[in-house]
Every structure is written in C-alpha cells, then in structure tokens.
Chimera marker file (.cmm) of the C-alpha trace (Angstrom):
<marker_set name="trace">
<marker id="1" x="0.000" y="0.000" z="0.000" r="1" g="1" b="0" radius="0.5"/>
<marker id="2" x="1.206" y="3.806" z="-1.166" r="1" g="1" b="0" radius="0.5"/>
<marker id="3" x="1.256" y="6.411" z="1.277" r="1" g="1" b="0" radius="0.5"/>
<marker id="4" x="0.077" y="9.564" z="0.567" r="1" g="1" b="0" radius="0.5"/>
<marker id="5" x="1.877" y="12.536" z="1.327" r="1" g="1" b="0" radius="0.5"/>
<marker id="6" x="0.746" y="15.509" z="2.849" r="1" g="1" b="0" radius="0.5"/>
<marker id="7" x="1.796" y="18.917" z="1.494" r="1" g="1" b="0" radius="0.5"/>
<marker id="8" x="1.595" y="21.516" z="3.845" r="1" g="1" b="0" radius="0.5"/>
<marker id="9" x="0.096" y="24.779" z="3.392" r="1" g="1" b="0" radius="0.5"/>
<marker id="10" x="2.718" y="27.218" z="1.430" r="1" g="1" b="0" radius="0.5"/>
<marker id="11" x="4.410" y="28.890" z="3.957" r="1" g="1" b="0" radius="0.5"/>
<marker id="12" x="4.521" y="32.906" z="3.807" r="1" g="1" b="0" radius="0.5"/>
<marker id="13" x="6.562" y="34.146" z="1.427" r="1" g="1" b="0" radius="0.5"/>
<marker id="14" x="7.269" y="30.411" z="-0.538" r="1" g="1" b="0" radius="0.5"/>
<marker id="15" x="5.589" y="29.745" z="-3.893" r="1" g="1" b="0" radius="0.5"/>
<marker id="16" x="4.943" y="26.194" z="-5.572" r="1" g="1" b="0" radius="0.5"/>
<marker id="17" x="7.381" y="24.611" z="-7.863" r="1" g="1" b="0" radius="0.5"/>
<marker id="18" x="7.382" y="21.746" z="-9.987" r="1" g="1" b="0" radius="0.5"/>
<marker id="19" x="10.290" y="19.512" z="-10.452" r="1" g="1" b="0" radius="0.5"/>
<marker id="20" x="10.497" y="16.460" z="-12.459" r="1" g="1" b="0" radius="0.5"/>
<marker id="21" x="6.570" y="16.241" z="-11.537" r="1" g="1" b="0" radius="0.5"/>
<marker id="22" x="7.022" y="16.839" z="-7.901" r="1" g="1" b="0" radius="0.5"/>
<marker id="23" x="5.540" y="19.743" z="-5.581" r="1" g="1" b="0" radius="0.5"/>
<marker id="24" x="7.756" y="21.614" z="-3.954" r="1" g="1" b="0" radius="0.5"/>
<marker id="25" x="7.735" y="24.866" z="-2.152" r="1" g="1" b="0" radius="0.5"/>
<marker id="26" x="10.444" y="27.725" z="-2.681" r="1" g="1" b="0" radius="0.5"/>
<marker id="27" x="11.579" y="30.711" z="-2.163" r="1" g="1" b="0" radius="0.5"/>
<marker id="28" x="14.858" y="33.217" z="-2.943" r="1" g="1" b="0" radius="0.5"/>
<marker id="29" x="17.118" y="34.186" z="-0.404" r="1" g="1" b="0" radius="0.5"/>
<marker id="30" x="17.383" y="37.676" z="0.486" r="1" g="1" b="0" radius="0.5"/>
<marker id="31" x="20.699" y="37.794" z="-1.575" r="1" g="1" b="0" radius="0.5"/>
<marker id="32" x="19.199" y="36.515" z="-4.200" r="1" g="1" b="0" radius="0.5"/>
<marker id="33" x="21.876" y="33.437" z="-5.054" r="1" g="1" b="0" radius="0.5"/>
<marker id="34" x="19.556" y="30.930" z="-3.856" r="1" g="1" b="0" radius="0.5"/>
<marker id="35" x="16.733" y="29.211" z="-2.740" r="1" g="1" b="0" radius="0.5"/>
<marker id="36" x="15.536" y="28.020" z="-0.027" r="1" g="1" b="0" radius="0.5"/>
<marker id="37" x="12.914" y="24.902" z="-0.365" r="1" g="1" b="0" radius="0.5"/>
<marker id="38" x="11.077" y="22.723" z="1.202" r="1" g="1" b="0" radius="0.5"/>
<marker id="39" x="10.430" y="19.165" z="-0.104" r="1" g="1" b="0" radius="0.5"/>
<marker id="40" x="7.241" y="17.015" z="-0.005" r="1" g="1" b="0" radius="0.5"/>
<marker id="41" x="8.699" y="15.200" z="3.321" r="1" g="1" b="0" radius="0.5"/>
<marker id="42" x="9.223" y="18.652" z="5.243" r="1" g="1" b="0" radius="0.5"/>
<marker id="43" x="12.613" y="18.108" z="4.697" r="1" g="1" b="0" radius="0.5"/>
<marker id="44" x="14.519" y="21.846" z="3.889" r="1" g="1" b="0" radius="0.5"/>
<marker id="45" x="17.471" y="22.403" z="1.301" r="1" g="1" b="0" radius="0.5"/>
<marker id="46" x="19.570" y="25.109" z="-0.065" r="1" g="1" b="0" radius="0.5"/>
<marker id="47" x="20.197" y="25.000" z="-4.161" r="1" g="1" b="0" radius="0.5"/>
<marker id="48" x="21.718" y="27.620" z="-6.333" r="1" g="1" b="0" radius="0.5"/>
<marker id="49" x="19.887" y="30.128" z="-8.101" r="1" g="1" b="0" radius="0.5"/>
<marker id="50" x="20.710" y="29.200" z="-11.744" r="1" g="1" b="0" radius="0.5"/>
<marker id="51" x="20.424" y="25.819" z="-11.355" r="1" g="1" b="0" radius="0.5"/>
<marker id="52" x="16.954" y="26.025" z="-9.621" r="1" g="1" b="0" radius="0.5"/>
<marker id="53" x="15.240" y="27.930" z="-12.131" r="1" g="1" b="0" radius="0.5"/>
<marker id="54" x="16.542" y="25.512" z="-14.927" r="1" g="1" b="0" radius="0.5"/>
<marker id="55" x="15.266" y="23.062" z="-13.485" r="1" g="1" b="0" radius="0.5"/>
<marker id="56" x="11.449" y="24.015" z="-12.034" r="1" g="1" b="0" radius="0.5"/>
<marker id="57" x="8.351" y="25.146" z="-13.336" r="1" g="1" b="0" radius="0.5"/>
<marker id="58" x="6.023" y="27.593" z="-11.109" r="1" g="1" b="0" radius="0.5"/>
<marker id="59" x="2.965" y="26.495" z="-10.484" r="1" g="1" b="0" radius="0.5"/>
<marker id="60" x="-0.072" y="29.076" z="-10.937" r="1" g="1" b="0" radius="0.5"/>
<marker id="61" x="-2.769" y="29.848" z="-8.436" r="1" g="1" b="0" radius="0.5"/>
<marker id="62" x="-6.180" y="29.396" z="-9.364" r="1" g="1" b="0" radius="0.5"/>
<marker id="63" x="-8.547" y="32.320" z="-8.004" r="1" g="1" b="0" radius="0.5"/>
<marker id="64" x="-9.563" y="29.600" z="-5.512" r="1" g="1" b="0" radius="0.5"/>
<marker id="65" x="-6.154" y="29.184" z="-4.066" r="1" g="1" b="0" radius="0.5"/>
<marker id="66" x="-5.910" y="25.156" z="-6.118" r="1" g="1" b="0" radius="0.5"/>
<marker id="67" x="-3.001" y="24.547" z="-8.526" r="1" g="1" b="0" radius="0.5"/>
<link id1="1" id2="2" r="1" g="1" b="0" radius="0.2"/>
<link id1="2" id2="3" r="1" g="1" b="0" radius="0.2"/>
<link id1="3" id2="4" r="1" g="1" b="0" radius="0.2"/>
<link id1="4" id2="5" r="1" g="1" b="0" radius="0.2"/>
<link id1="5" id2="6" r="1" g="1" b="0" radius="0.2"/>
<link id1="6" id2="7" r="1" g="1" b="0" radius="0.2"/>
<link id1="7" id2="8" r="1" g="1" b="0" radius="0.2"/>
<link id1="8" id2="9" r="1" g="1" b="0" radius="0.2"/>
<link id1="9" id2="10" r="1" g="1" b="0" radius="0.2"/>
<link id1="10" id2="11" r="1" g="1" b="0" radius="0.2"/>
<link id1="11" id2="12" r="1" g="1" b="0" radius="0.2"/>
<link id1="12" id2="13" r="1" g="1" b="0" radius="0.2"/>
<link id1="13" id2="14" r="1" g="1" b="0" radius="0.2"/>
<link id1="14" id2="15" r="1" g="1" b="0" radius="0.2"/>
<link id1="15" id2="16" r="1" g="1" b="0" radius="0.2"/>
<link id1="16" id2="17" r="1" g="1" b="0" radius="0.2"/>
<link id1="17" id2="18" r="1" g="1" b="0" radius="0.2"/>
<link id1="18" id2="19" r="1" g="1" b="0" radius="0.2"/>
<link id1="19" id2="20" r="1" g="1" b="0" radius="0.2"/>
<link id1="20" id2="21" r="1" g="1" b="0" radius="0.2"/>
<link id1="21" id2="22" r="1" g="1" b="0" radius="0.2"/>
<link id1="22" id2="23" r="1" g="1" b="0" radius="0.2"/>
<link id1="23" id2="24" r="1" g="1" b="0" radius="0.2"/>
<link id1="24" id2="25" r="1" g="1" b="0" radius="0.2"/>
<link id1="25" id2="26" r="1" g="1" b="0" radius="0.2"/>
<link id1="26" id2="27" r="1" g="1" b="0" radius="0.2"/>
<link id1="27" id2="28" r="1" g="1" b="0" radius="0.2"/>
<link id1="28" id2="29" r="1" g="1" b="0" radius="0.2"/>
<link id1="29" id2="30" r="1" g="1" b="0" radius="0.2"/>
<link id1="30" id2="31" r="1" g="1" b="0" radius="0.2"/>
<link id1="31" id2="32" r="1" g="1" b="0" radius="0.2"/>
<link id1="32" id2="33" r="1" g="1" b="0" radius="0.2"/>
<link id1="33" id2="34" r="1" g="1" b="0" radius="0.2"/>
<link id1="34" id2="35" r="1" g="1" b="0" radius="0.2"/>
<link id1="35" id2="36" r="1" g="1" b="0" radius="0.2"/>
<link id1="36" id2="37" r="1" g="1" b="0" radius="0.2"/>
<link id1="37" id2="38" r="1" g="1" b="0" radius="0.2"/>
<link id1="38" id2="39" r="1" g="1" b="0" radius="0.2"/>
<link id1="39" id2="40" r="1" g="1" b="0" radius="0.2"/>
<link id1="40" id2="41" r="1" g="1" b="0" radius="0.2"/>
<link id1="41" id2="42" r="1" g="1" b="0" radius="0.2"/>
<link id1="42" id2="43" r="1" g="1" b="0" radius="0.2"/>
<link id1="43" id2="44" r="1" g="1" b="0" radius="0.2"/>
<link id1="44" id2="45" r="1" g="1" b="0" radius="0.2"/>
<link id1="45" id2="46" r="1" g="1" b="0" radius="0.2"/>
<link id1="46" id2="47" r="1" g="1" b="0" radius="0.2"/>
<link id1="47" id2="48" r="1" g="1" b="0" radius="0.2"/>
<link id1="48" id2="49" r="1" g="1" b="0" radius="0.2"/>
<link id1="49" id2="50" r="1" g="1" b="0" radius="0.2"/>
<link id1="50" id2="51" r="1" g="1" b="0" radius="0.2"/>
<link id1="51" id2="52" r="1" g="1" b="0" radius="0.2"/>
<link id1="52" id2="53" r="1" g="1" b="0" radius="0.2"/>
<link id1="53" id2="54" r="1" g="1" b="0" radius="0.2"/>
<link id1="54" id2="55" r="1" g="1" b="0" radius="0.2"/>
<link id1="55" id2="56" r="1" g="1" b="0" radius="0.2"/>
<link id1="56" id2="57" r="1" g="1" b="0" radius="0.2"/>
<link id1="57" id2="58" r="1" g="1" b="0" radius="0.2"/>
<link id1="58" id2="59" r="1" g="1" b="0" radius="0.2"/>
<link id1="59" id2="60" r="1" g="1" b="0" radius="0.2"/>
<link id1="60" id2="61" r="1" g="1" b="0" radius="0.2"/>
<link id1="61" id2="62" r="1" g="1" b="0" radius="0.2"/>
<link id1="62" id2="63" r="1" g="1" b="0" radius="0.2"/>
<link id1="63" id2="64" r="1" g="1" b="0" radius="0.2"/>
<link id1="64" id2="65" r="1" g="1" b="0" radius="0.2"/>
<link id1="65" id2="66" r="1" g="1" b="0" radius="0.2"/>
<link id1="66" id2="67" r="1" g="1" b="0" radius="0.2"/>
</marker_set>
C-alpha cells in the first residue's frame, strides 16, 4: 500500500514549484543566489539560483487558491 503525502500549506513568502513532476515549495534568499525549499517530506534544502530555475516550473494559483 502507497502512502500519501501531505503537502503543507505554502508557507509565507514560498511559492509552488514543480520539479520532475514533484511539488515543492520555494523561495529566494534575500541575496538573491539561492533558494531556499522545502520538499514534499518537510525536509529543507539550499540549491543555487541558476540551477533552480533551470530546473522548475512555477505552479499558478487558481482564483480559488488550487493549482
């Protein structure tokens, strides 16, 4: 049997990504030369700048807060 995982609510100030099909949340450092994320676990990483915006896709908000 397949667990399902819960995403959690995006935290203020993150926006939804997409990244080889997965959700994630993200956001850009004050600097600016990277992001911070958080995975579908709740686990939290650090990845460049360049490299994360190669490799995600935002996800838009529908006017009833769904993706």
């Amino acid at each position: 049997m397949t667990e399902l995982i819960q995403i959690a609510p995006v935290e203020k100030g993150y926006k939804k990504y997409k990244v080889d099909g997965i959700e994630i949340q993200a956001k850009k450092t004050p600097g600016g030369g990277w992001y911070w994320i958080i995975l579908p676990d709740g686990s939290r990483i650090r990845h460049l700048t360049e490299v994360f915006e190669r490799l995600s896709t935002p996800v838009e908000e529908t006017k009833n807060g769904n993706s």
